[in-house]
C-alpha positions in Angstrom: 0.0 0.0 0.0 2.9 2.3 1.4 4.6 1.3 -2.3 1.4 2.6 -4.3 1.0 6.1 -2.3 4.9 6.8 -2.7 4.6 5.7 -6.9 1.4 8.1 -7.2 3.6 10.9 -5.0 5.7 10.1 -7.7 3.5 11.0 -10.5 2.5 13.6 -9.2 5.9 15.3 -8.7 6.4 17.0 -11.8 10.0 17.9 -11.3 10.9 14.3 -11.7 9.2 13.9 -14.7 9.8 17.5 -16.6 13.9 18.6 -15.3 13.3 21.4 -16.4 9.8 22.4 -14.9 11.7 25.2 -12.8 13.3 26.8 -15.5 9.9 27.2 -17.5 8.1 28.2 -14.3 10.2 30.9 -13.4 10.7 32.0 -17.4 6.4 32.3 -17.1 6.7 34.1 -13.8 9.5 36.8 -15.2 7.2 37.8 -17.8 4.4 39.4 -16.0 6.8 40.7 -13.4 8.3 42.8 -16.1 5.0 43.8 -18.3 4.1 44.6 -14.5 7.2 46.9 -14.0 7.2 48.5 -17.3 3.5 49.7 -16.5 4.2 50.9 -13.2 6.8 53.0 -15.0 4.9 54.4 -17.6 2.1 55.5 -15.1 4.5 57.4 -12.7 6.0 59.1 -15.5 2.3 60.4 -16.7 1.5 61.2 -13.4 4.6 63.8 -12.9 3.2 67.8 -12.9 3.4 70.2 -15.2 6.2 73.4 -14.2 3.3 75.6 -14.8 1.2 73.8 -12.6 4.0 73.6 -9.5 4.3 77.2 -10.1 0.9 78.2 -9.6 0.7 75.5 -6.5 3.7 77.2 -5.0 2.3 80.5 -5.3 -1.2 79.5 -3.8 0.5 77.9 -0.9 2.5 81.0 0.1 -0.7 83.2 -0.4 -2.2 80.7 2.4 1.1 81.2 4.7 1.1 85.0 3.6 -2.7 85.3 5.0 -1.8 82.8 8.1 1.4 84.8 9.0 -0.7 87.9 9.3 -3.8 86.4 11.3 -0.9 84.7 14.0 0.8 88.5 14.1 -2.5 90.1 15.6 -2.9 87.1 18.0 0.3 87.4 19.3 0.0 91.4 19.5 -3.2 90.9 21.1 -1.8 88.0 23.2 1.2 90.6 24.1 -1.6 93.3 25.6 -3.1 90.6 27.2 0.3 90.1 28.7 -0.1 86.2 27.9 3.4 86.6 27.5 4.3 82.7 26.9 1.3 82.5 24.6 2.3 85.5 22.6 6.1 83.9 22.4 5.3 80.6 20.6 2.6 82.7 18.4 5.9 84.8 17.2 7.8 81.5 17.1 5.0 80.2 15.0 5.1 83.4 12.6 8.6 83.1 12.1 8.5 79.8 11.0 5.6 80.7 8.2 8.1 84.1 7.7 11.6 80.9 6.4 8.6 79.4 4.6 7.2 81.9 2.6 10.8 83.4 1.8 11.0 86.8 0.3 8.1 88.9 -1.1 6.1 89.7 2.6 5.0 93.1 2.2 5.5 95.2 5.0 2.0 96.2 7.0 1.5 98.8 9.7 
């Protein structure tokens, strides 16, 4: 009985009966990887922005700083009349982080 399980194992086994069954398999398996790859590829290369688009994105986002910079000025001046003295520090901190964002171009307000 133990002679006819071990013959059918056999059978079944198809690296016994084809040698080269790995080489195939991993031949078939290399193909999609790469039509795979190649796509992937092709899509990230699409997907890259226009310059005239990053321009305009970098100018909308230091519009936003620009209008946040000014809002956290008044709350820390107000904060500073409030003498909240701690809160008005890390408000300035905050402003002159948004200040070495936004880089040049902040008009001067009084």
């Amino acid at each position: 009985m133990d002679r006819q399980i071990q013959c059918w194992r056999g059978a079944l086994n198809r690296a016994s009966f084809l040698p080269n069954a790995t080489e195939t398999m991993i031949k078939a398996a290399t193909l999609p990887l790469a039509l795979i790859l190649l796509l992937t590829v092709v899509a990230a290369s699409e997907a890259q922005t226009p310059p005239q688009e990053t321009a305009i994105n970098e100018a909308v986002y230091r519009q936003a700083n620009r209008i946040t910079l000014r809002q956290k000025l008044a709350d820390a001046r107000a904060s500073q009349e409030r003498r909240a003295l701690p809160t008005a520090a890390k408000l300035y901190d905050d402003a002159w982080e948004l200040v070495q964002k936004i880089g040049s171009g902040v008009e001067r307000r009084t």
